[in-house]
C-alpha positions as CSV (number, residue, x, y, z in Angstrom):
1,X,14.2,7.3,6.3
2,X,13.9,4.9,3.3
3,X,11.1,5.0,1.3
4,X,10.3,1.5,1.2
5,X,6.9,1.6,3.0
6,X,5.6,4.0,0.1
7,X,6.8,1.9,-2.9
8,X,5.2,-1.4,-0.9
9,X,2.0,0.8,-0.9
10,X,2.1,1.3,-4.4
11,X,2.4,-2.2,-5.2
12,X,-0.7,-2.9,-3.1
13,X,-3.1,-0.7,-4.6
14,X,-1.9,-2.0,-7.8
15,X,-2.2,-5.6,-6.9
16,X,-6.0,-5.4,-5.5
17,X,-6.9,-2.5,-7.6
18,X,-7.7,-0.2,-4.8
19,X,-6.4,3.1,-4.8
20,X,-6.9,3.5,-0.8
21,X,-5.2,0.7,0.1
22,X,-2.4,1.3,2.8
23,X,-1.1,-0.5,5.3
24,X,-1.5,0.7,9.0
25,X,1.9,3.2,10.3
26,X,3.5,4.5,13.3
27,X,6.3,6.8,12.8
28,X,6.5,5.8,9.3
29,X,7.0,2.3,9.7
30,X,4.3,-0.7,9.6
31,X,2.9,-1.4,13.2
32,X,2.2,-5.2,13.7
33,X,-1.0,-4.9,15.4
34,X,-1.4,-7.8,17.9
35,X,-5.3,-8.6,19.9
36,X,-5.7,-10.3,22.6
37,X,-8.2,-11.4,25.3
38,X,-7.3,-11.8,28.7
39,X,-8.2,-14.7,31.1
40,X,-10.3,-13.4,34.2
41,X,-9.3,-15.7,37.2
42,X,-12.2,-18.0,36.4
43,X,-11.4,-18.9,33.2
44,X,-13.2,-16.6,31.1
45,X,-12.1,-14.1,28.7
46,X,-12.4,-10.3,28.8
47,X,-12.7,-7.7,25.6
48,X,-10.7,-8.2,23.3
49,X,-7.5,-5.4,23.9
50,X,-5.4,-4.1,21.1
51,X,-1.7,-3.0,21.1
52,X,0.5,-2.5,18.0
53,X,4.1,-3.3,18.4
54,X,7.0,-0.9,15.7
55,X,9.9,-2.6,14.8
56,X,13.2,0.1,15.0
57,X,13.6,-1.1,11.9
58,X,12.3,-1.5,8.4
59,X,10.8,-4.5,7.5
60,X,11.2,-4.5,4.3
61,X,14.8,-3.1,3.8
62,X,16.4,-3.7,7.5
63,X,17.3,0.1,7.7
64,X,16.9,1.2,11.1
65,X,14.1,4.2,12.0
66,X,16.5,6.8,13.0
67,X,19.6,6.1,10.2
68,X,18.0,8.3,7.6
69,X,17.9,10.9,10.1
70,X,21.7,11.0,10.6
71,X,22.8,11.7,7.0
């Protein structure tokens, strides 16, 4: 696994100062998190619902999830 996401964390506690900044993770990787409300049948919305979708891939370098874990 590349250590991309960690160096990209560094950089944005030093840009805004805040040493708890992070970005949210699954398996290692930034998640895009995506919200939504749903349309009941008469036109109205529902809650809002919350999935996050992980790329196999590395956004920031392209290297895929599992290609560190091959080595």
């Amino acid at each position: 696994m590349c250590d991309c996401l960690a160096k990209a964390t560094e950089t944005l506690r030093k840009a805004y100062g805040d040493p708890e900044a992070e970005f949210k993770e699954t398996s290692g990787y930034p998640a895009l998190v995506v919200t939504y409300r749903p349309k009941r049948h008469d036109g109205t919305f529902e809650h809002k619902r919350e999935f996050r979708l992980t790329p196999p891939f590395c956004p920031f370098c392209g290297k895929r999830c599992d290609e560190g874990d091959q080595g």
